[in-house]
GUSEBA-23996 format. One line per 4 residues: number of its first residue (from 1); their letters; for each residue x, y, z of C-alpha. Coordinates in nm, 3 decimals, always signed. Example, Ala and Ser with C-alpha at 12.3 -4.5 7.8 and 13.67 -1.06 7.14 Angstrom:
// GUSEBA-23996
1> AS> +1.230 -0.450 +0.780 ~ +1.367 -0.106 +0.714;
This chain:
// GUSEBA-23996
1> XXXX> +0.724 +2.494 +1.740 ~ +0.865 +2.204 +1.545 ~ +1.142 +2.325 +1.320 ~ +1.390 +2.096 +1.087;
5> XXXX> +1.569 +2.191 +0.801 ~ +1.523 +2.050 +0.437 ~ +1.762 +1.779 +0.258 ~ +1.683 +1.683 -0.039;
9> XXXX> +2.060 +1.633 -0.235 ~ +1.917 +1.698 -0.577 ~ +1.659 +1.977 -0.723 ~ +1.633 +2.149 -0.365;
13> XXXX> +1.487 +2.419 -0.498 ~ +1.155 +2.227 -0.618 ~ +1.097 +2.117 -0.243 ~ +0.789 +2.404 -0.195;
17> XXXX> +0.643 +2.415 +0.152 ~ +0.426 +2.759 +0.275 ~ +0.473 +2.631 +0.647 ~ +0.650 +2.891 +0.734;
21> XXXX> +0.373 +3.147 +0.618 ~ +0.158 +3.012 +0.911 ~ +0.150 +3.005 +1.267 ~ +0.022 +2.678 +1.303;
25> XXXX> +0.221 +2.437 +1.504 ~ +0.148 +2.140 +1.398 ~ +0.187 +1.897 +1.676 ~ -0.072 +2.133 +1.889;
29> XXXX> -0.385 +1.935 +1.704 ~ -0.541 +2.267 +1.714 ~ -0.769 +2.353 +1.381 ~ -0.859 +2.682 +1.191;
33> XXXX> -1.153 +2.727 +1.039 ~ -1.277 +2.621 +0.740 ~ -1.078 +2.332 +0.822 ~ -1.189 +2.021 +0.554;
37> XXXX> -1.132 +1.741 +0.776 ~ -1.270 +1.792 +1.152 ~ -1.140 +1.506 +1.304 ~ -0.905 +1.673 +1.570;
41> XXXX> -0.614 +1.469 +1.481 ~ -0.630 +1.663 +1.145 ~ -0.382 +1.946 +1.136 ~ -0.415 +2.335 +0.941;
45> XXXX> -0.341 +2.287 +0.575 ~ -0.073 +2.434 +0.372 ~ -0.213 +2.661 +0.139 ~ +0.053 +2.752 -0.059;
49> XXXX> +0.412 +2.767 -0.178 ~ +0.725 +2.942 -0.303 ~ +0.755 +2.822 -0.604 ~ +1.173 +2.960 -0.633;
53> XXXX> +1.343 +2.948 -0.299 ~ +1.702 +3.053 -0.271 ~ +1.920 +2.761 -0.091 ~ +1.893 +2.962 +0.230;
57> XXXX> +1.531 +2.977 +0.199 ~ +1.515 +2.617 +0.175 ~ +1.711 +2.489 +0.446 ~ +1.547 +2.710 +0.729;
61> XXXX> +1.187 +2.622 +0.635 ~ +0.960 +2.521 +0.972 ~ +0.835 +2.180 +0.921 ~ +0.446 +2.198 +0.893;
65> XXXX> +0.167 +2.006 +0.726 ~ -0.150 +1.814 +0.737 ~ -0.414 +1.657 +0.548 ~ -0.507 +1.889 +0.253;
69> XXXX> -0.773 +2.070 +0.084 ~ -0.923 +1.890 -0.187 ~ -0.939 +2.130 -0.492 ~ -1.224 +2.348 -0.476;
73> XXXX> -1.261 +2.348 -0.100 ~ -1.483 +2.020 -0.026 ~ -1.472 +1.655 -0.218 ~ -1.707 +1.585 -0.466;
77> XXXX> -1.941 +1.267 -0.377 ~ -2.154 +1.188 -0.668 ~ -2.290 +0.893 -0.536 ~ -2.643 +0.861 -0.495;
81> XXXX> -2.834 +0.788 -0.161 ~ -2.971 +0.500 -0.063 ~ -3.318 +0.641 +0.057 ~ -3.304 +0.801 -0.315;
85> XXXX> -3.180 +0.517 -0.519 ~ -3.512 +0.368 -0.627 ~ -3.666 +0.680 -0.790 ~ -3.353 +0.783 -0.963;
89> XXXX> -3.373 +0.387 -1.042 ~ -3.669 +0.424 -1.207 ~ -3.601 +0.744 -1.371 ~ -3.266 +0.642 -1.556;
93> XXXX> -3.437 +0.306 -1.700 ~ -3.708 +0.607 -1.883 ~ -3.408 +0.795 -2.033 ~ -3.211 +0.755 -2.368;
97> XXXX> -2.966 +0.531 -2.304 ~ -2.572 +0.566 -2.341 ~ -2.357 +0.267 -2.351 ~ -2.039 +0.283 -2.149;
101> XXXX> -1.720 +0.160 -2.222 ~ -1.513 -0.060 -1.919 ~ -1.276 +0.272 -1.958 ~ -1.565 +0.522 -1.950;
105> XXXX> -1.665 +0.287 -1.651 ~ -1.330 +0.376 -1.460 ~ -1.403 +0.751 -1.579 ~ -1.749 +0.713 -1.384;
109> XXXX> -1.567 +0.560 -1.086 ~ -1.282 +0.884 -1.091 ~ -1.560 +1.105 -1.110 ~ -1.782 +1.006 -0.871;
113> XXXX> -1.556 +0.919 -0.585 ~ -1.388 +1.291 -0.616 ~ -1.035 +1.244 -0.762 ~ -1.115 +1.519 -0.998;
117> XXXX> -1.285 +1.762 -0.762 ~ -1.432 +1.995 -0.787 ~ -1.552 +1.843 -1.129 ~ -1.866 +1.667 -1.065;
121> XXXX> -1.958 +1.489 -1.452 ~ -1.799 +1.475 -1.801 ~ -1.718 +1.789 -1.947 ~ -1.907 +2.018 -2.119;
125> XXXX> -1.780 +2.231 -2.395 ~ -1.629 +2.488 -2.164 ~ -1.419 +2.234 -1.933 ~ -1.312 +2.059 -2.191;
129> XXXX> -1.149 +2.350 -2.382 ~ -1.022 +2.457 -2.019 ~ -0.844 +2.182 -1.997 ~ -0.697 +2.087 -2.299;
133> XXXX> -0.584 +2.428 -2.384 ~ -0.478 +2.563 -2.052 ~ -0.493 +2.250 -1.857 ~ -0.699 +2.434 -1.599;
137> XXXX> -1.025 +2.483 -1.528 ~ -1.144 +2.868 -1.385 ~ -1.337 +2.828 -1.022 ~ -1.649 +3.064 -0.963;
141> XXXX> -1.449 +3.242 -0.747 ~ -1.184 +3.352 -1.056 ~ -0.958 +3.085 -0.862 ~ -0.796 +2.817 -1.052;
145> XXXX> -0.754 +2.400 -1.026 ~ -0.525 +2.173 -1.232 ~ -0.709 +1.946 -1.461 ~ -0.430 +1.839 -1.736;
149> XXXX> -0.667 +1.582 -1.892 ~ -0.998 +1.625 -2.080 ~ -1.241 +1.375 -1.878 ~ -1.475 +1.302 -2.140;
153> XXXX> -1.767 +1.113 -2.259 ~ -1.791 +1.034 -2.653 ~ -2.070 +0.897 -2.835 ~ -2.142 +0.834 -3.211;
157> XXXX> -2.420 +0.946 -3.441 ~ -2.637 +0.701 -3.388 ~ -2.606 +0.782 -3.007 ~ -2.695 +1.144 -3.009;
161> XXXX> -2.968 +1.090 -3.277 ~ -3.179 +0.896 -3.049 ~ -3.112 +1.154 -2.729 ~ -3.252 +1.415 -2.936;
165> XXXX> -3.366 +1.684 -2.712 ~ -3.364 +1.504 -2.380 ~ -3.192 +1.695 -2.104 ~ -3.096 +1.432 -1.893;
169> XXXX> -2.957 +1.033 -2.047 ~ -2.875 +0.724 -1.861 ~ -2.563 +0.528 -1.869 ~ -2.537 +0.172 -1.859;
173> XXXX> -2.248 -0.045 -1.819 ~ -2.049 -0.256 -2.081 ~ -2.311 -0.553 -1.958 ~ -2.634 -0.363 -1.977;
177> XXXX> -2.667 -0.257 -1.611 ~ -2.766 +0.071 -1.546 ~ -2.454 +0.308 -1.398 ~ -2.561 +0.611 -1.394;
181> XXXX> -2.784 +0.955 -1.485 ~ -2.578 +1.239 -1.658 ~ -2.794 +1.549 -1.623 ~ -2.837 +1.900 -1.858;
185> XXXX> -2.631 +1.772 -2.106 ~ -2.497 +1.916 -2.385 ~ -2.341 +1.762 -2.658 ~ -2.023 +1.862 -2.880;
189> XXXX> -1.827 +1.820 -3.173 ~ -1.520 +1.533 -3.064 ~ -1.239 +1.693 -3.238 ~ -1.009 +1.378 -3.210;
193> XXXX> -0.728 +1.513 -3.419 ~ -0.708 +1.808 -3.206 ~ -0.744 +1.627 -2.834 ~ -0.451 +1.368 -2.949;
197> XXXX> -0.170 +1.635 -3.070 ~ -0.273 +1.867 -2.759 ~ -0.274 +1.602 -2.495 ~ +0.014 +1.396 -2.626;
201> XXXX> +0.216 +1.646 -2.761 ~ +0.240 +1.408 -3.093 ~ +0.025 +1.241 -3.386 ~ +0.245 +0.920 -3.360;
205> XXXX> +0.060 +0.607 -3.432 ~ +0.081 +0.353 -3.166 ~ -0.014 +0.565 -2.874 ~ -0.196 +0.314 -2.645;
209> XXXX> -0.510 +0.530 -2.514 ~ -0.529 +0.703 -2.875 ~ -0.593 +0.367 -2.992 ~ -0.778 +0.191 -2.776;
213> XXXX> -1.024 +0.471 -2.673 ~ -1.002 +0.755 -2.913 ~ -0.987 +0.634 -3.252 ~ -1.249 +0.383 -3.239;
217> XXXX> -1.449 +0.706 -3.024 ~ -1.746 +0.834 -3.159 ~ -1.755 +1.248 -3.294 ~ -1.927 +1.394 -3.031;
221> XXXX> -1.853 +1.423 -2.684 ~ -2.180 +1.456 -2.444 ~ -2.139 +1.662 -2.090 ~ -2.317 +1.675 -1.792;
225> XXXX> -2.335 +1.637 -1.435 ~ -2.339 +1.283 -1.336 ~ -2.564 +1.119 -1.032 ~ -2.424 +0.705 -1.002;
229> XXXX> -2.699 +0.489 -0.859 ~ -2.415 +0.306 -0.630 ~ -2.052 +0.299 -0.564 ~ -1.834 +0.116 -0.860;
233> XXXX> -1.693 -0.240 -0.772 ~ -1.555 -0.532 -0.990 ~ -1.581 -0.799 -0.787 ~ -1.243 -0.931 -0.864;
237> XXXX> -1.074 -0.936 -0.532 ~ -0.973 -0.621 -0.552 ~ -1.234 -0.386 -0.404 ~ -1.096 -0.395 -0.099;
241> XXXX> -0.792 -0.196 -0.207 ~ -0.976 +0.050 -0.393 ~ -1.022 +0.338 -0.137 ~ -1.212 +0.644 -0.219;
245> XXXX> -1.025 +0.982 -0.142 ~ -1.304 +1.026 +0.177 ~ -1.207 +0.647 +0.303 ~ -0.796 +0.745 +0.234;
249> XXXX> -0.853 +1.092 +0.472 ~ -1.021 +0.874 +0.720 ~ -0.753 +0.644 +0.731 ~ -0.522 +0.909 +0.744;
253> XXXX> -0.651 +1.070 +1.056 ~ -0.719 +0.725 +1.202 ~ -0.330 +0.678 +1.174 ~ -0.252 +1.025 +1.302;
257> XXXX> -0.048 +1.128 +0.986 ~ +0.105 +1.477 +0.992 ~ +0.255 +1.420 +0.643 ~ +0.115 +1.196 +0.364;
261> XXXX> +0.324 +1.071 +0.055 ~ +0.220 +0.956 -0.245 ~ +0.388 +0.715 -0.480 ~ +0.274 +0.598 -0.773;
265> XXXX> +0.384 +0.346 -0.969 ~ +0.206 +0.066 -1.297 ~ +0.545 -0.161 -1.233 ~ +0.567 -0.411 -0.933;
269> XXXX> +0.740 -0.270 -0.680 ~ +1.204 -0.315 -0.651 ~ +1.423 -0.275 -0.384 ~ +1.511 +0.057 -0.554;
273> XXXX> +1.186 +0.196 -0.539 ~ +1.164 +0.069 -0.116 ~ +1.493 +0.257 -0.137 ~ +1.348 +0.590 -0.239;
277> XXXX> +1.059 +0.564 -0.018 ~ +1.215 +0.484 +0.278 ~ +1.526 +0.751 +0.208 ~ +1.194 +1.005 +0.219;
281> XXXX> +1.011 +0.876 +0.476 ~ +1.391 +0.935 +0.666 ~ +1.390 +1.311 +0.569 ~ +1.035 +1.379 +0.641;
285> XXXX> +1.078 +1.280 +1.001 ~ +1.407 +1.499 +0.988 ~ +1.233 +1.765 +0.886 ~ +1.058 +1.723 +1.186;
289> XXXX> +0.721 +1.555 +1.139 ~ +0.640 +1.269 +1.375 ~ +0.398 +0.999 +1.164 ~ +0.421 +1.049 +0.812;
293> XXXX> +0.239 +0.758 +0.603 ~ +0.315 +0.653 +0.244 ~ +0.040 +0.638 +0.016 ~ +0.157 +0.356 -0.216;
297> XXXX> -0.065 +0.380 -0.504 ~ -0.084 +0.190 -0.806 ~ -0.280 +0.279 -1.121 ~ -0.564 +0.083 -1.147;
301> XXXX> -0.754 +0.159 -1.474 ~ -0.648 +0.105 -1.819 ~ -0.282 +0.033 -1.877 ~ -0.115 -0.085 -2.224;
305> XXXX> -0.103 -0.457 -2.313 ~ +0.257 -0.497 -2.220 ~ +0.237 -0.340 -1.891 ~ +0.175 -0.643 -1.593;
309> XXXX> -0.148 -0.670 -1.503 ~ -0.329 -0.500 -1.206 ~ -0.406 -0.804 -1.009 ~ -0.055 -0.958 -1.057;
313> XXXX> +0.110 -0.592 -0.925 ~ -0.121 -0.600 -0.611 ~ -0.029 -0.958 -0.493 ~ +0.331 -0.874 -0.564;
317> XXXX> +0.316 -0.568 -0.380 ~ +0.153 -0.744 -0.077 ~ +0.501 -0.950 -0.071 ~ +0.680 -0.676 -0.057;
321> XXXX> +0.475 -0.546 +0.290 ~ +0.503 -0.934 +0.418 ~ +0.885 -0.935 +0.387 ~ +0.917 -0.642 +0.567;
325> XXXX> +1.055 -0.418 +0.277 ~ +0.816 -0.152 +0.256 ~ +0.629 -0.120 +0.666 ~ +0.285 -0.172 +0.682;
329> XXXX> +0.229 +0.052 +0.972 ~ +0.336 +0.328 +0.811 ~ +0.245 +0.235 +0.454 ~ -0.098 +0.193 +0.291;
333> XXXX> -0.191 +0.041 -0.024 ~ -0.450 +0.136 -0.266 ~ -0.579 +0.161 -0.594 ~ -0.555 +0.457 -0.794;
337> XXXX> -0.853 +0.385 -1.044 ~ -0.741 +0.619 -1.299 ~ -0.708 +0.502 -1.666 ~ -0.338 +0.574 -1.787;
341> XXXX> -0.291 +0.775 -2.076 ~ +0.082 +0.735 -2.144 ~ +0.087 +1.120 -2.168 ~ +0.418 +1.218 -1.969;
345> XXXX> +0.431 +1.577 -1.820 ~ +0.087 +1.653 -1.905 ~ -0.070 +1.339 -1.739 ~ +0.192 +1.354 -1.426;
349> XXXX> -0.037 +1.646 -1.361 ~ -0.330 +1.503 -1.324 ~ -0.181 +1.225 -1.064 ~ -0.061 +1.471 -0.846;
353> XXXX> -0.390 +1.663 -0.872 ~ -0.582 +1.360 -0.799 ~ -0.340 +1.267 -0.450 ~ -0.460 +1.644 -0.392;
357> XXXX> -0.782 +1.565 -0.336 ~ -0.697 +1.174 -0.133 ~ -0.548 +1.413 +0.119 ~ -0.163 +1.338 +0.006;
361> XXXX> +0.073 +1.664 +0.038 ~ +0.400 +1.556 -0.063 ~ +0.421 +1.381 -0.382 ~ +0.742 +1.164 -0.501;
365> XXXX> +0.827 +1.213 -0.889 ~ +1.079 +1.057 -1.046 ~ +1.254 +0.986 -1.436 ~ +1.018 +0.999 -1.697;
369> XXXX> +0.689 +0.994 -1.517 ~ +0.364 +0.885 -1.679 ~ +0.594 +0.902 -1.997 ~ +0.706 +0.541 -2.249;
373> XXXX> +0.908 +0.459 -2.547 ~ +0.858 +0.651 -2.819 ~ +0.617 +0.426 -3.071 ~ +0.818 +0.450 -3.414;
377> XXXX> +1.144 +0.558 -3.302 ~ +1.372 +0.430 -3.062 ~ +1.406 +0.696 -2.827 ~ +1.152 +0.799 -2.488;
381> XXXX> +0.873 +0.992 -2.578 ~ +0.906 +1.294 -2.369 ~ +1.211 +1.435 -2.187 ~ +1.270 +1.232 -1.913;
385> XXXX> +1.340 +1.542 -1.669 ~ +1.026 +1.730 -1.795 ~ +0.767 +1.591 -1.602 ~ +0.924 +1.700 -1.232;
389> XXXX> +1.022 +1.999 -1.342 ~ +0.654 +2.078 -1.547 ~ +0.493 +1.952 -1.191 ~ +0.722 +2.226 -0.990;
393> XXXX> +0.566 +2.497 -1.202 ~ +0.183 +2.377 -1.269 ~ -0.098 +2.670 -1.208 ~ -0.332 +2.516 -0.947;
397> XXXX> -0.090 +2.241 -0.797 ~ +0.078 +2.515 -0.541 ~ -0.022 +2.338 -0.235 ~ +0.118 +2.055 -0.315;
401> XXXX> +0.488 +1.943 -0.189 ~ +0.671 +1.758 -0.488 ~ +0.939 +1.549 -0.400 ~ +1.181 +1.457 -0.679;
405> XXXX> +1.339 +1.141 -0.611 ~ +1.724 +1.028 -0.690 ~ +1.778 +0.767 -0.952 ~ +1.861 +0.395 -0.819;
409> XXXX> +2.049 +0.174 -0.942 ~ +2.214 -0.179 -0.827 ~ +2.524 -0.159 -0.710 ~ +2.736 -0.452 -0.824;
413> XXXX> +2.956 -0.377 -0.565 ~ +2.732 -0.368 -0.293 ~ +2.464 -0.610 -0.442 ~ +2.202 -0.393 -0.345;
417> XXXX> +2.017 -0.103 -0.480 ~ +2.154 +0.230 -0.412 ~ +2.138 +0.587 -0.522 ~ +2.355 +0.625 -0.874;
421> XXXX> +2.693 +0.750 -0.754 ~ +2.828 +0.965 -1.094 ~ +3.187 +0.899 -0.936 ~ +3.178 +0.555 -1.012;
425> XXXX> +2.932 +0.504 -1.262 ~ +3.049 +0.143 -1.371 ~ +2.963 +0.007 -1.056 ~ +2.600 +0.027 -1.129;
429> XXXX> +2.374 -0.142 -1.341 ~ +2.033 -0.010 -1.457 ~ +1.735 -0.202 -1.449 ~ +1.454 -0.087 -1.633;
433> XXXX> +1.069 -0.199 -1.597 ~ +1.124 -0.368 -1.921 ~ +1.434 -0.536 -1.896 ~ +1.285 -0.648 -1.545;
437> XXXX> +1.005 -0.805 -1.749 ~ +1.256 -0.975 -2.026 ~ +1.384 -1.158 -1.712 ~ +1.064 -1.252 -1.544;
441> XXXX> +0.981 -1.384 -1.916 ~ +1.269 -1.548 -2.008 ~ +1.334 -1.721 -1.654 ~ +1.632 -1.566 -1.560;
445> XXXX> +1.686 -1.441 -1.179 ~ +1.763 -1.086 -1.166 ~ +2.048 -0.996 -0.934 ~ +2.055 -1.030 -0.566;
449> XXXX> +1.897 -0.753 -0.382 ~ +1.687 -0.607 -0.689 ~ +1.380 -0.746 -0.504 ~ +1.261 -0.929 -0.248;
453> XXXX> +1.257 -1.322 -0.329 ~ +0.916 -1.389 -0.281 ~ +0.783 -1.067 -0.448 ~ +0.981 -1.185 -0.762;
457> XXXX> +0.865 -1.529 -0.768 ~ +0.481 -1.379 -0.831 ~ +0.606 -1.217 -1.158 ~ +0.765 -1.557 -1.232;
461> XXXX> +0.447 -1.782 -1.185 ~ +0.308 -1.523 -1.359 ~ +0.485 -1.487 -1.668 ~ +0.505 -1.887 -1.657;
465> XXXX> +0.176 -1.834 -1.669 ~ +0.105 -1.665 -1.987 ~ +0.376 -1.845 -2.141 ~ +0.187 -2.162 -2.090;
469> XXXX> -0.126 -1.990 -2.224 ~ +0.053 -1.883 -2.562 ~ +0.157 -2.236 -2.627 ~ -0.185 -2.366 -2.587;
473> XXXX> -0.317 -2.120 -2.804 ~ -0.051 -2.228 -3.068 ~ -0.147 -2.574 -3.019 ~ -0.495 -2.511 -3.109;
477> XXXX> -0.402 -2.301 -3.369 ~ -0.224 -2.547 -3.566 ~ -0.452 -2.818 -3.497 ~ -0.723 -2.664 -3.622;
């Protein structure tokens, strides 16, 4: 039996592990039943943790993982077969029709490729209180899983008027092709005011998703379970990246992971981040696991206008692979298509549910996750500590291993980035995502050893970019 004891030099005690409740050793590649994944290179799955461990607990605790459950026991695949995809073809085109939005679109995607197992459409009544209230929902068994965000589908008057009675309505897509069947439906009052101060803790105006999605949002919401006629792609180079939970698992037994880590990130990627995954990959293998992978996983949906843009991110976190900063043999890249809601603690839930069901069983958290500037005051929105420690006490996230992270700074001293050292707190200089923007935008080089040259020079181009773009509209506004 593999045993290694736990370092983490900050919050040791929300390190949770259950290895030690099993007998399971797991370099033996032996598999209990009931086992999810059956490849043989797939190890027994933790199934729980202490959420409190004294310091002694902590440091003797056997190091043991492997892929994990998906919430609710199997993933949900909503995807309709191919031998069946001409009926329901036919069938969906003689339905009332729903109109989707591009972010109901990602919703549909989410769904249907199982990041929110077991959930298998948009909520009915009875989920959606779940969730927003309790930010659970209650399994058949009495058993619970963590769903922090409603996952819903609203529609306006007009809308439900001409579904009438049907049981069943199709979707179609922002450009008229058909998405979708959502079946036994049932339809509900939207209660916007409600779903805003619960999920964001705050009535603020300027909350991104609030006003992109839910103010403009019809007042009902329409449930059901959802069938999608074929698997969601955008055809903008980016497809390849965007790997289903089932495709990540396969790719993690492919690899022969024993530990999987999950990082997510909306900001291109600094040496300070490389910092913090590398300083865990370090301790995993301490521990005493022999191939653990990192899951680097950007969000892929909706993300505020300010934020850099998806395809931009992904080229400049290719860079960072190419020049040997982050290693591609033991890191894989992906798309988290999620929609970001800008929520803080009660959204950093819902990430580290959905790496639950991609098979991911440690998850890093760090400052102020999921979390932005307040929108009227000058001051964050949430507590920057809250979301790690709401994520070490969440009801239906106790399988999952979270990983708080130390802060990084640059050292001006050592012209690198390094983990904050209180002692001599001068010496370092923070660099946050936006002041890392203000010097992409401006043209000013950041300091040597923030990031890696050629990663950098894609935010430039890119920032030169729109820059170029805002003069032309300028031009053409004045000329006009």
């Amino acid at each position: 039996m593999v045993t290694g004891k736990l370092h983490i030099p900050t919050y040791t005690n929300h390190l949770h592990s259950a290895a030690k409740r099993t007998n399971h050793d797991p370099h033996t590649h032996t598999l209990p039943k009931n086992t999810f994944c059956k490849n043989p290179l797939t190890l027994a799955p933790i199934h729980s943790y202490t959420r409190k461990m004294s310091a002694n607990q902590a440091t003797n605790l056997i190091a043991k993982s492997s892929l994990i459950d998906p919430d609710g026991g199997s993933l949900v695949d909503l995807i309709v077969p191919e031998n069946a995809r001409a009926a329901r073809t036919s069938e969906a085109e003689s339905l009332p029709k729903v109109r989707l939005t591009k972010i109901d679109l990602e919703w549909v995607q989410v769904i249907s490729e199982g990041w929110a197992s077991p959930l298998r459409g948009f909520m009915r009544e009875a989920e959606y209180l779940q969730s927003l209230h309790f930010n659970c929902l209650r399994l058949r068994d009495g058993s619970f899983v963590n769903m922090s965000l409603p996952i819903v589908l609203a529609i306006d008057d007009d809308t439900k008027e001409r579904i009438g009675s049907s049981a069943n309505v199709g979707l179609f897509g922002p450009s008229g092709d058909l998405i979708a069947i959502l079946r036994s439906i049932e339809i509900y009052k939207h209660n916007k005011e409600e779903r805003v101060a619960r999920t964001w803790g705050t009535m603020a105006p300027g909350l991104p998703y609030v006003e992109e999605v839910i103010t403009p949002a019809g007042n009902w919401l329409i449930g059901g379970d959802l069938e999608v006629l074929k698997e969601i792609k955008y055809s903008d180079g980016l497809d390849n990246y965007r790997l289903s939970p089932s495709h990540l698992r396969k790719e993690f037994d492919r690899r022969q992971a024993d530990a999987v880590f999950a990082f997510q990130l909306r900001n291109p990627v600094h040496n300070g981040h490389a910092l913090l995954m590398n300083d865990t990959r370090r301790k995993l293998l301490e521990m005493g696991y022999k191939n653990p992978i990192l899951l680097l996983h950007p969000l892929g949906g909706f993300t505020k206008a300010d934020d850099v843009p998806l395809d931009v991110r992904m080229e400049q976190h290719s860079k960072v692979l190419e020049d040997g900063v982050l290693d591609p043999e033991t890191t894989i890249v992906a798309i988290f298509p999620s929609p970001m809601h800008y929520a803080g603690p009660t959204e950093v839930q819902w990430h580290a549910k959905a790496r639950i069901n991609a098979g991911a069983n440690f998850y890093i958290v760090g400052r102020d996750p999921a979390g932005m500037g307040h929108p009227t005051e000058k001051r964050d929105l949430y507590d920057p500590d809250h979301g790690k420690k709401v994520l070490s006490m969440a009801p239906g996230l106790e399988k999952l291993n979270i990983l708080p992270f130390r802060v990084a700074a640059y050292d001006t001293v050592a012209k690198e980035m390094a983990f904050f050292d209180p002692s001599r707190a001068q010496d370092f200089l923070f660099i946050s995502g936006t002041k890392m923007r203000n010097y992409a935008r401006n043209g000013e080089s950041p300091p040597d050893g923030f990031m890696c040259p050629r990663g950098w020079q894609v935010l430039v181009k890119y920032y030169e970019s729109l820059q170029s773009e805002e003069a032309k509209q300028q031009s053409t506004a004045l000329s006009a």
